[in-house]
N, CA, C and O atoms as a DFTB+ gen file, in Angstrom:
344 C
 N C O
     1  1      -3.934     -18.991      -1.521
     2  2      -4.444     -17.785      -0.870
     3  2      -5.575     -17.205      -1.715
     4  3      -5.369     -17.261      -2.927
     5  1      -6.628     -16.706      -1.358
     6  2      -7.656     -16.193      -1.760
     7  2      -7.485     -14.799      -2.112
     8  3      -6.766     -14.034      -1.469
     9  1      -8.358     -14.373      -3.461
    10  2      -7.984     -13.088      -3.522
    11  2      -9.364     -12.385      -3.358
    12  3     -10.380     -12.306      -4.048
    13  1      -8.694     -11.587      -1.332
    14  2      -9.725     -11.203      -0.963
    15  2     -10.012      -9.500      -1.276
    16  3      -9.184      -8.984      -2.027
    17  1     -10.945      -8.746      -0.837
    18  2     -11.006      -7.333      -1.363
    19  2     -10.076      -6.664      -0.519
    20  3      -9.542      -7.188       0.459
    21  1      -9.879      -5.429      -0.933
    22  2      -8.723      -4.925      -0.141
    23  2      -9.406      -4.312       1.020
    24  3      -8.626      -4.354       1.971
    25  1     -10.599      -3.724       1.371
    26  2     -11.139      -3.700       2.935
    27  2     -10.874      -4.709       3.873
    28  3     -10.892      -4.428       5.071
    29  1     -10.578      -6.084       3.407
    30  2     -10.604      -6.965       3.712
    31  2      -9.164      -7.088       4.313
    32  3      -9.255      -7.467       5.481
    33  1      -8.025      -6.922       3.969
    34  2      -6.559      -6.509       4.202
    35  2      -6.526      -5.965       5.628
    36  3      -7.269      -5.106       6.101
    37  1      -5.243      -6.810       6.399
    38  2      -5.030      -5.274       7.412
    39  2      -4.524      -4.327       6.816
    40  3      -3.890      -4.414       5.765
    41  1      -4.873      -2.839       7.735
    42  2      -3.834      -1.883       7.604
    43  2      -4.754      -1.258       6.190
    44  3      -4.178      -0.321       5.637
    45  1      -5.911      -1.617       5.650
    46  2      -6.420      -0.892       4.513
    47  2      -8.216      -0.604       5.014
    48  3      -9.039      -1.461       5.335
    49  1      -8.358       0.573       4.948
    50  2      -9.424       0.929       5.726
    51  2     -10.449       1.243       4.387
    52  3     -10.428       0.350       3.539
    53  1     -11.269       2.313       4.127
    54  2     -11.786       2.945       3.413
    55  2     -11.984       3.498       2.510
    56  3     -12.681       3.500       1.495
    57  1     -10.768       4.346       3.340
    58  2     -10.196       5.716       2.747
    59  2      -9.053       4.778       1.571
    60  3      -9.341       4.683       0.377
    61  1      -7.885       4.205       2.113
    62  2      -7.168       3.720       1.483
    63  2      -7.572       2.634       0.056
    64  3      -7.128       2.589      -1.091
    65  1      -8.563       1.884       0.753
    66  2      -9.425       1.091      -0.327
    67  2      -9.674       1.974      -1.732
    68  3      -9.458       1.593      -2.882
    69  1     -10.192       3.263      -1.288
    70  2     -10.804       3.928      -2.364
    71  2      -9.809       4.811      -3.238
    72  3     -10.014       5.262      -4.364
    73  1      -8.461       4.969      -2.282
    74  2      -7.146       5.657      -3.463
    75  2      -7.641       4.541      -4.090
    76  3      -8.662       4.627      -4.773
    77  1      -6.853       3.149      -3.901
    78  2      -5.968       2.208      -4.645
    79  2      -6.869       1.761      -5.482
    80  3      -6.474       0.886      -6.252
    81  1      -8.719       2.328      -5.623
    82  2      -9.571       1.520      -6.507
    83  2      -9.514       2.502      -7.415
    84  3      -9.696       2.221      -8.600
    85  1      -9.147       4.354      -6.852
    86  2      -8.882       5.398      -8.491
    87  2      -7.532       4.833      -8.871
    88  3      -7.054       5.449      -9.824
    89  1      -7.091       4.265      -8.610
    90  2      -5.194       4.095      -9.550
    91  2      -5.489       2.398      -9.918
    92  3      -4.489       1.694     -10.053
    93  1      -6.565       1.898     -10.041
    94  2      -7.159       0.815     -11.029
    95  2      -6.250      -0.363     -10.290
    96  3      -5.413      -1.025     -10.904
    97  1      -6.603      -0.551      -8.597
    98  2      -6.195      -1.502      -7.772
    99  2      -7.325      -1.917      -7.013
   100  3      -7.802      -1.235      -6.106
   101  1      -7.901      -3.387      -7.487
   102  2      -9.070      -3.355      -6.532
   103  2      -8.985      -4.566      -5.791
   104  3      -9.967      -4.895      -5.126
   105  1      -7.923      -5.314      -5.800
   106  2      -7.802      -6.434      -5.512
   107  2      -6.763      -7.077      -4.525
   108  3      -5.588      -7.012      -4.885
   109  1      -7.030      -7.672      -3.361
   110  2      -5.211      -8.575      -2.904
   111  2      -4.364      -8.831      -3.711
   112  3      -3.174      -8.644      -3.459
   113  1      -4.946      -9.489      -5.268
   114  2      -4.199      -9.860      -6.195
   115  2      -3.638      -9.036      -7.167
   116  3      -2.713      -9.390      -7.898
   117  1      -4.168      -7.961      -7.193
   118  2      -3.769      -6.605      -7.955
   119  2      -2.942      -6.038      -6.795
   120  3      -1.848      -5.616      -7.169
   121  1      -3.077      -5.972      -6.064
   122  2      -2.112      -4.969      -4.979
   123  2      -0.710      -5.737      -5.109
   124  3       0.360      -5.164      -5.315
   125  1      -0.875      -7.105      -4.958
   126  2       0.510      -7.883      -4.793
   127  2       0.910      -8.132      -6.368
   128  3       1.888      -8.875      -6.453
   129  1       0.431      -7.723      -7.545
   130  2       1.274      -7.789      -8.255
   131  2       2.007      -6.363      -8.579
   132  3       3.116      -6.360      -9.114
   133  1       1.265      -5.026      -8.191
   134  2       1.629      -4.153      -8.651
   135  2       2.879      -3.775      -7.500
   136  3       3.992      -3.319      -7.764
   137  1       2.365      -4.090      -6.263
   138  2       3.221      -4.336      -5.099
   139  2       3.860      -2.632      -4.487
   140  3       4.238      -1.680      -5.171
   141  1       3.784      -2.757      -3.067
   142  2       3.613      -1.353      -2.548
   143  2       4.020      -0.196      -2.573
   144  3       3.476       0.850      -2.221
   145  1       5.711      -0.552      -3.309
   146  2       6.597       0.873      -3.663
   147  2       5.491       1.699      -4.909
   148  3       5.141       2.876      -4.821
   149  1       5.072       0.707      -6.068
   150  2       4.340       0.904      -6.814
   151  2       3.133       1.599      -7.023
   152  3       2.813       2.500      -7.798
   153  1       2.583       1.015      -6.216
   154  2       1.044       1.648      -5.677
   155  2       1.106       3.000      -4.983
   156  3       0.381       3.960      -5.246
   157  1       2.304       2.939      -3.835
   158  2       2.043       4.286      -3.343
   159  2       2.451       5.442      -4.395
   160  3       1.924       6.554      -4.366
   161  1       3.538       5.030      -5.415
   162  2       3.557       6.071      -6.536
   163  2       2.598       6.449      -7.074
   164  3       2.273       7.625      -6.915
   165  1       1.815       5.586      -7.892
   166  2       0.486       5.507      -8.361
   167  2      -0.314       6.407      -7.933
   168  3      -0.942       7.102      -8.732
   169  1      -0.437       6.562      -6.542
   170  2      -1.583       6.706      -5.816
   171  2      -0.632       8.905      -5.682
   172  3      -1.247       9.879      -6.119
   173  1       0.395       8.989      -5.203
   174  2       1.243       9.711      -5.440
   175  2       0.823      10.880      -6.728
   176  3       0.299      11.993      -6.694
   177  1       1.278      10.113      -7.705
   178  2       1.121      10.920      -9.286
   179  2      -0.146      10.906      -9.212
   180  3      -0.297      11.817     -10.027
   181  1      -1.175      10.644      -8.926
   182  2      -2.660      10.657      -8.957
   183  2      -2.831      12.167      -8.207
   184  3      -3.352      13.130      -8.771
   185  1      -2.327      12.189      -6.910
   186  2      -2.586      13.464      -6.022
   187  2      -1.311      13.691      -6.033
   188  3      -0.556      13.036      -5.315
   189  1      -0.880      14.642      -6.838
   190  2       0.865      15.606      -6.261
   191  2       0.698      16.164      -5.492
   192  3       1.646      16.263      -4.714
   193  1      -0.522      16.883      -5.160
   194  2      -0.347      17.991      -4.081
   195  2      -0.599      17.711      -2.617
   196  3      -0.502      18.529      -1.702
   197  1      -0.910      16.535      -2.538
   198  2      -1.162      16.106      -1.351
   199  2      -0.099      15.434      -0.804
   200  3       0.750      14.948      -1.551
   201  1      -0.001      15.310       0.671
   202  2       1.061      14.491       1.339
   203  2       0.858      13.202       1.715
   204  3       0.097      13.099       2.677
   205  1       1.290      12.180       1.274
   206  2       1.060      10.703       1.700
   207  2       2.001      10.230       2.489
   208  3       3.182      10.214       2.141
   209  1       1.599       9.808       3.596
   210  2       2.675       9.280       4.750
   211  2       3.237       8.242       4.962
   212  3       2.603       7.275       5.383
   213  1       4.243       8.201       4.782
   214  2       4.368       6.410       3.993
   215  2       3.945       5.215       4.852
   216  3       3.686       4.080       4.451
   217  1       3.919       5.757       6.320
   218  2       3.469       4.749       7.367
   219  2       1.809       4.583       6.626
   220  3       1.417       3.438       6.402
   221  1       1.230       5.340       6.404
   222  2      -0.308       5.120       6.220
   223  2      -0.776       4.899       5.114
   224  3      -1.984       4.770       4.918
   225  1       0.503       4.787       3.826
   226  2       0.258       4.168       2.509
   227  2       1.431       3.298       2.081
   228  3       1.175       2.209       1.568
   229  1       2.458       3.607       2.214
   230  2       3.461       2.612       1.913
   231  2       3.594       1.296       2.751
   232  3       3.537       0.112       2.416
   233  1       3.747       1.780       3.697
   234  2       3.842       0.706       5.043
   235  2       2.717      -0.375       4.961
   236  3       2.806      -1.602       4.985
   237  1       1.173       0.794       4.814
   238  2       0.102       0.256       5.055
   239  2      -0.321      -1.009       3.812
   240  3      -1.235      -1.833       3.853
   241  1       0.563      -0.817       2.909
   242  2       0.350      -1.815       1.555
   243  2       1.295      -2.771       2.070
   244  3       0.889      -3.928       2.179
   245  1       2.225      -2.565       2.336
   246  2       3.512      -3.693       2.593
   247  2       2.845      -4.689       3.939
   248  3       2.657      -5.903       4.009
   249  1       2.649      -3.805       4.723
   250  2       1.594      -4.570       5.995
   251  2       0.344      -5.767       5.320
   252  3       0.194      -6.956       5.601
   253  1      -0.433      -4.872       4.332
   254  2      -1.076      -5.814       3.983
   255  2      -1.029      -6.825       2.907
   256  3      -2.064      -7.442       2.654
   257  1      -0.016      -7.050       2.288
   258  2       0.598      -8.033       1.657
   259  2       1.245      -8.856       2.583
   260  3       1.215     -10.022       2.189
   261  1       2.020      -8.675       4.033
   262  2       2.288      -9.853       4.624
   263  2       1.183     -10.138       5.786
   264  3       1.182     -10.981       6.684
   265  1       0.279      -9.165       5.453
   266  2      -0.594      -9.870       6.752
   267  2      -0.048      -9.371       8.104
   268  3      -0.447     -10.015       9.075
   269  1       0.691      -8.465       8.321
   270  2       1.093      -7.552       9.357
   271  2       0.291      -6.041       9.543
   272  3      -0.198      -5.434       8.591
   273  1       0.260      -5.600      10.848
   274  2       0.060      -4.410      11.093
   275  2       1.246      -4.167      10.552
   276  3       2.064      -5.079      10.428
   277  1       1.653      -2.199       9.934
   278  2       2.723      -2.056       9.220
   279  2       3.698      -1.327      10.161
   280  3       4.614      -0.579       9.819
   281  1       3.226      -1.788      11.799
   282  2       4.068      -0.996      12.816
   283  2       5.230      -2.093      12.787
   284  3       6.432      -1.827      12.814
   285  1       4.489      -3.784      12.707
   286  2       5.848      -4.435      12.868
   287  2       6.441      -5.154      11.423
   288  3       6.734      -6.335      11.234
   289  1       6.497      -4.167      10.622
   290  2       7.563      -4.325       9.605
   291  2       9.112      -3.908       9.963
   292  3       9.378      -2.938      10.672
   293  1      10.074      -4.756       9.389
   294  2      11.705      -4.688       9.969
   295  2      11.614      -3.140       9.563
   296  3      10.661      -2.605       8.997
   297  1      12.976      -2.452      10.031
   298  2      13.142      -1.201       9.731
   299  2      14.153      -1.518       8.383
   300  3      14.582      -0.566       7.731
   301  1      14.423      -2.608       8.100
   302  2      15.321      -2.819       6.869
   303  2      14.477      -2.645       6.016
   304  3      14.687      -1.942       5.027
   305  1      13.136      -3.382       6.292
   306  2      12.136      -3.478       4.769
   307  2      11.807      -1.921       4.884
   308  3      12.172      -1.189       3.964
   309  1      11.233      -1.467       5.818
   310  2      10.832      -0.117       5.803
   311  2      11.636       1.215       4.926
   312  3      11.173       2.151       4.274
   313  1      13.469       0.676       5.358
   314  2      14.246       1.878       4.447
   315  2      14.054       1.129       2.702
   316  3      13.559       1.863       1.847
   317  1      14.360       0.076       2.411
   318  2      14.459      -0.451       1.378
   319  2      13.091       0.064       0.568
   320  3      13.233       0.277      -0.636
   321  1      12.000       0.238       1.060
   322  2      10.509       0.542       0.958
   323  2      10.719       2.215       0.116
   324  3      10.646       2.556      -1.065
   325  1      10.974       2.884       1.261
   326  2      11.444       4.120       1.101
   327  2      12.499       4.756      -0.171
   328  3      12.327       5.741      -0.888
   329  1      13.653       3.760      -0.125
   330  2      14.459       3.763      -1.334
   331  2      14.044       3.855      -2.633
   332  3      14.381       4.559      -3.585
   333  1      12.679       2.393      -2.347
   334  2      12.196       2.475      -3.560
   335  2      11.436       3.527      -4.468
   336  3      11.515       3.758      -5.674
   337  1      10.515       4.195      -3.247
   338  2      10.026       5.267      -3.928
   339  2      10.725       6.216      -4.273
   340  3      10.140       6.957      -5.063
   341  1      11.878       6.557      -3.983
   342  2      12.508       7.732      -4.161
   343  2      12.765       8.543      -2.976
   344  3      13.338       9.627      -3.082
């Protein structure tokens, strides 16, 4: 698998590209090692005061590590997802 940029990802637009490049993620291959419970913390402790929705950052990382939109992720991975962050 190629390690493509993360615009390049489904489910990672712009906006999202540009959290995960301030929390020192610029890569498919950086995203999947730091991997999505991770990142959305990251991205989290970076902005406390803001609200991150996990469909549009958690989901949206897990989506793009399998190459899914993150609507059809199981609802098992989704709670397990959730767990993880806290």
């Amino acid at each position: 698998m190629q390690n493509r940029k993360l615009i390049e990802l489904k489910n990672i637009g712009k906006k999202i590209a540009g959290r995960l490049s301030e929390v020192g993620i610029f890569s498919e291959d950086e995203l999947r090692r730091v991997g999505a419970a991770e990142a959305h913390r990251m991205i989290r402790e970076k902005y406390p005061d803001e609200t991150l929705p996990v469909c549009y950052y958690l989901y949206s990382f897990e989506g793009a590590l399998r190459d899914k939109h993150w609507n059809d992720i199981s609802q098992e991975r989704k709670l397990e997802l959730k767990r993880m962050i806290g």
